[in-house]
N, C-alpha and C positions, 0 to 999 in steps of 0.2 A: 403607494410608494414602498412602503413595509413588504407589499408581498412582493412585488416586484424584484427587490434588494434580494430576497430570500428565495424567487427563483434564480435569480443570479450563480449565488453563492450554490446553489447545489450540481451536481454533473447531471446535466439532462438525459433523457436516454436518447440515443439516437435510429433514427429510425429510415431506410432507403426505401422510397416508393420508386420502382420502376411501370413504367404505364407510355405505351405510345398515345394516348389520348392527352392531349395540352387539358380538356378542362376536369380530365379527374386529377391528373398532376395538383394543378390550382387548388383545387376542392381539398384535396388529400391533404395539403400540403398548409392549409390554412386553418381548417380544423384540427392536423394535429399538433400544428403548432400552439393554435389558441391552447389547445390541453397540457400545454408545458414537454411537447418533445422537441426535438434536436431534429428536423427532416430537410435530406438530402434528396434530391428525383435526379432519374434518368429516363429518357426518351426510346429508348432501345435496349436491346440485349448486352450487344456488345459493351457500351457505354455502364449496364449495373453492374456489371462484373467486374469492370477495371475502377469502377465508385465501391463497389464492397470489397476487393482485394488494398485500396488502401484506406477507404475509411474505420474498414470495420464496424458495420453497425450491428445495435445492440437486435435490432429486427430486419426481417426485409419482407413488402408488402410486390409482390409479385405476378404481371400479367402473366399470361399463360402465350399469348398470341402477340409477338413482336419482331418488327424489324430488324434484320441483320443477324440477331441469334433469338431464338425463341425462350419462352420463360425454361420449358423444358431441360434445355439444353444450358442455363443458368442453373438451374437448382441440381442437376446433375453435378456440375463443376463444383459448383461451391460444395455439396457434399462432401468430395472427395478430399479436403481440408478440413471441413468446420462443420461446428452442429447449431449457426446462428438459428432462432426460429425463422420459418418461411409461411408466409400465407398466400398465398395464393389467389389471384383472382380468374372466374371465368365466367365467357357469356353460354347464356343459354345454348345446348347444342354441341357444347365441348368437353363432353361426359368422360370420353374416353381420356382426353390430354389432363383429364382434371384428375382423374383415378389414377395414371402415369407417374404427375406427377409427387402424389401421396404416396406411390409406390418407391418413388427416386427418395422418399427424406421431407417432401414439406410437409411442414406440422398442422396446417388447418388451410379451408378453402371456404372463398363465399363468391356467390355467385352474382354477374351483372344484372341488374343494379339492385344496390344492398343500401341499407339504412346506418347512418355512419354512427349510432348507439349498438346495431350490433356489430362493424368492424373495432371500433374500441372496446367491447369486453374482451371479443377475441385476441385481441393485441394485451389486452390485461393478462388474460389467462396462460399466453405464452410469455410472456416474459416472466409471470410468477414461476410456469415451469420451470423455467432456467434456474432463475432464483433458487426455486425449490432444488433441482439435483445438484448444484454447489454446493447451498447448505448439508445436502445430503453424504456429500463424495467427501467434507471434513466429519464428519460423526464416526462413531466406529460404527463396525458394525452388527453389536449387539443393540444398537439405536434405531435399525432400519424395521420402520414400521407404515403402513398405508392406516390413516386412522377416518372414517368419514361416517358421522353421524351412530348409526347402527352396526359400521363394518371396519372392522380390525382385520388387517394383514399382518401377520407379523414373519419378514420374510428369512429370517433364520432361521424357528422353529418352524417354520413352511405349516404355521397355524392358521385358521383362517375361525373368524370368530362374529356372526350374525346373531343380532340380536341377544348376545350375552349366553347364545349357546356355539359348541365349536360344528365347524362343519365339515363334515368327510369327503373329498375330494379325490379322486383320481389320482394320479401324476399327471398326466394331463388336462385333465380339467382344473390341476393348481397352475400347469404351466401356464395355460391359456391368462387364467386369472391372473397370476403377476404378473405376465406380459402390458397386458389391460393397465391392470392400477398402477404399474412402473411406466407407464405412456399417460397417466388422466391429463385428460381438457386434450388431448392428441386423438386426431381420427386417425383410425388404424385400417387399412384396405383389408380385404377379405385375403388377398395375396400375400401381404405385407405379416400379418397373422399364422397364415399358415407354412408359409418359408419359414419364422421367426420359432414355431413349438413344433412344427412338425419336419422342418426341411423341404431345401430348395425344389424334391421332386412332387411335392405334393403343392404346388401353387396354386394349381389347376382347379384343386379338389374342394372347391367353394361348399358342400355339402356337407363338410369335415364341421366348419363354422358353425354351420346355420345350426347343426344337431348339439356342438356344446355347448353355445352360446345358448342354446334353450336350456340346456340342464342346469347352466349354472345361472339359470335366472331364476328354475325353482328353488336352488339351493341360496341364494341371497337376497334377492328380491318380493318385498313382504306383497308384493302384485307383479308376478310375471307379467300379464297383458300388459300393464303399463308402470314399465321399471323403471326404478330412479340413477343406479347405480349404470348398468348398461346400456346406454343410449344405438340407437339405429340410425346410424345417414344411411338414407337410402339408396341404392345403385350404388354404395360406396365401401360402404363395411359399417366400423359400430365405435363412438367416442365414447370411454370411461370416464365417469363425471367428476372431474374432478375435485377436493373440499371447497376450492374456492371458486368453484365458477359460478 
């Protein structure tokens, strides 16, 4: 009864599952509520979008493949307003719609069918994001720092500091880097990256990636082959890990 009273009293986060499937709605909807969220569902496209324009939720858990309006065409709109996080769901097969939609603004994807221990870290790990750039956007900003484990960012003096030595970077290979650690626990597309440090005509130029991303695995990573800091989705681009995932 005590804790009950005291999840009461606290504001839940609230969370929109959109899914044309009645039994993952169910699913979705009774696990996270067991886990003390606030969850709204829709059945269709059209339907999350007019459930996220007035609930405003604090997340949105998102098909890809739905009646009436597709997720695609969901997390496009909502972009054009707001930067709720979005995760994304797809099934096997839907490589391209799932790349799309990382490219349009959602922040993470898992694929059918997922284990519902890893959609709630990833549902952790985006809402800490947020968390995290609020607390950030009140600091000033001689405070803006990326701090994790062995790697210091420090992105005023555009210092970058591995293992307690500094490391010499590029302009580009710091751009790429802050881009990274100002998106961690965010999968970033190889398009999404390359629009973002190098410009909208070089989207194409996936090659651009794969060469920096390897330099600056030797330059921060105490095991390029298998780095901690720089993560690989594959067929996707690359998640920076972020402290608290």
């Amino acid at each position: 009864m005590e804790i009950a009273g005291t999840k009461k009293a606290e504001k839940l986060e609230k969370i929109l599952v959109a899914d044309d499937e009645k039994a993952i709605l169910r699913t979705l909807k009774r696990n996270l509520t067991g886990r003390g969220y606030e969850v709204i569902t829709a059945a269709d496209g059209e339907e999350a979008l007019a459930q996220i324009e007035e609930a405003l939720p604090d997340l949105i858990i998102l098909d890809l493949m739905m009646p009436r309006m597709s997720g695609l065409e969901v997390c496009r709109r909502v972009r054009e307003w707001s930067q709720i996080p979005i995760i994304v769901l797809s099934a096997r097969g839907e490589e391209p719609q799932k790349v799309e939609a990382l490219d349009l603004g959602a922040d993470d994807y898992l694929t059918k069918p997922f284990g519902m221990d890893e959609l709630l870290a990833r549902i952790r790990v985006a809402l800490r994001r947020v968390s995290q750039l609020k607390e950030n956007a009140q600091l000033t900003q001689k405070s803006q720092f990326f701090v994790d484990e062995d790697l210091t960012i420090d992105f005023v003096r555009r210092e970058v500091i591995f293992k307690g030595q500094e490391v010499k970077l590029t302009p580009k290979q710091y751009e790429l880097l802050k881009y990274l650690a100002q998106n961690a626990g965010r999968v970033i597309t190889h398009r999404a990256a390359l629009v973002a440090v190098w410009g909208p005509e070089y989207g194409g130029e996936s090659q651009y990636i794969h060469t920096f991303i390897n330099q600056l695995r030797h330059k921060i990573e105490a095991d390029p082959v298998h780095p901690h800091h720089i993560l690989t989705e594959p067929g996707v681009g690359y998640r920076f890990k972020s402290p608290s995932y």
